[in-house]
C-alpha positions, 0 to 999 in steps of 0.5 A, spaced: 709 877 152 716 875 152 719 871 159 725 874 161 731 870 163 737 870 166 740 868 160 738 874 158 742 879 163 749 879 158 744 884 154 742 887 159 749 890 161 751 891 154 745 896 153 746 898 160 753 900 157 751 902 150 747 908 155 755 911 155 756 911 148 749 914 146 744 910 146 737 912 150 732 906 153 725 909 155 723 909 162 719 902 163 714 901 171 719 897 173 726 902 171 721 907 175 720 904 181 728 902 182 729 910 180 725 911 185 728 908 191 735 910 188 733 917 188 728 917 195 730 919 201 737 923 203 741 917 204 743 916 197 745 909 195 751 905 191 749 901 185 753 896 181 751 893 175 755 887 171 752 882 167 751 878 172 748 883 178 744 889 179 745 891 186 743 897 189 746 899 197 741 904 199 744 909 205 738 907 210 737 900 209 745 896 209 743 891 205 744 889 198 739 888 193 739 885 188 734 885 182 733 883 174 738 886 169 732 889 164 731 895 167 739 897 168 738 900 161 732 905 162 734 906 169 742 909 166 738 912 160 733 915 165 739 917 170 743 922 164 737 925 161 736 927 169 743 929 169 742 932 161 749 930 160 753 927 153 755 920 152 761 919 157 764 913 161 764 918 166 758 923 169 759 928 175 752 931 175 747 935 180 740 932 178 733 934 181 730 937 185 724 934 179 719 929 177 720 922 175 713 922 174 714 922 182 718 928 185 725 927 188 730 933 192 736 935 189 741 930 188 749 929 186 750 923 182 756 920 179 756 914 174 763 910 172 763 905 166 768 900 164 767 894 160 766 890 166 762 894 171 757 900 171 758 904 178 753 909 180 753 913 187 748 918 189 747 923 195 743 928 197 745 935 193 739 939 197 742 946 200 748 945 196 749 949 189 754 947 183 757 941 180 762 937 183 768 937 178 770 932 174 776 929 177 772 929 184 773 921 186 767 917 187 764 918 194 765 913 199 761 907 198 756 906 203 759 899 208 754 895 210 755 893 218 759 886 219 752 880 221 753 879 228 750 872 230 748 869 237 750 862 239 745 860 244 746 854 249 740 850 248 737 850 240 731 854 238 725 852 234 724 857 228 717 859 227 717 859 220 720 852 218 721 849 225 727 847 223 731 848 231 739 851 231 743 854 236 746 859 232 742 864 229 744 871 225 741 878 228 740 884 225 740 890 227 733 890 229 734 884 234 731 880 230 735 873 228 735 870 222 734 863 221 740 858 218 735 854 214 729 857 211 733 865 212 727 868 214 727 872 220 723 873 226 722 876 233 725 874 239 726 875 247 733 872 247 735 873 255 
């Protein structure tokens, strides 16, 4: 099996881009589990790909996830044969309710390509009827929240690397976020 590298992603994105003028990449494990969680839950996502990114913001989760380039091609393709659509730089479509092999709800999604960028939006279609037209602009993109960081007056040892500091980033869960080794962890902040 051949190793995938990042030398590779300037491919990736060109095939991702070559879905738009007809090409079709069949659906692998990997392209499955991205579509899965792209179509999972109401809370759609964003998802941008370049050749130098595959990012995806879901709506439940503010973060931004990146992963490999090699399963943007499949995903995309997968992505209009859902939408049943013809070769396009631009696709408005409802999609779903169906199966991938996993079930999924209804959902509205929009995909932009340009030379540079991939951009892909989805949000939940249940309930709702048509398709949006084509000239309907993208929807607003899902804003993560600005990080919120704690100065603390004496420093405070991580559990992880025991590396100590004083500041530490906090996510919306109250956990902090160590500066050093980035991982987080459960802490009573008086």
């Amino acid at each position: 099996m051949a190793t995938i590298t990042t030398d590779d992603d300037d491919l990736w994105f060109r095939r991702a881009l070559d879905v738009f003028e007809g090409a079709r990449y069949p659906l692998h494990p990997v392209g499955s589990k991205l579509l899965h969680f792209m179509l999972d839950g109401p809370e759609g996502c964003d998802a941008t790909i370049s050749a130098s990114r595959f990012e995806i913001r879901y709506g439940r989760n503010a973060s931004r996830h990146r992963y490999l380039l090699h399963p943007a091609p499949a995903v995309v393709s997968e992505l209009f044969r859902l939408a049943d659509a013809p070769p396009a730089a631009s696709v408005r479509a409802r999609i779903g309710p169906g199966m991938v092999p996993w079930p999924f709800d209804a959902r509205w999604l929009w995909m932009d390509a340009t030379s540079t960028t991939v951009s892909i939006r989805i949000r939940d279609a249940t309930g709702r009827t048509g398709h949006p037209a084509v000239d309907e602009p993208l929807p607003e993109a899902i804003t993560p929240p600005a990080p919120r960081f704690v100065d603390l007056t004496s420093p405070l040892r991580c559990p992880h690397c025991t590396r100590p500091a004083r500041r530490y980033r906090q996510l919306q869960d109250g956990w902090l976020v160590c500066p050093a080794c980035h991982r987080s962890f459960a802490q009573a902040l008086e």
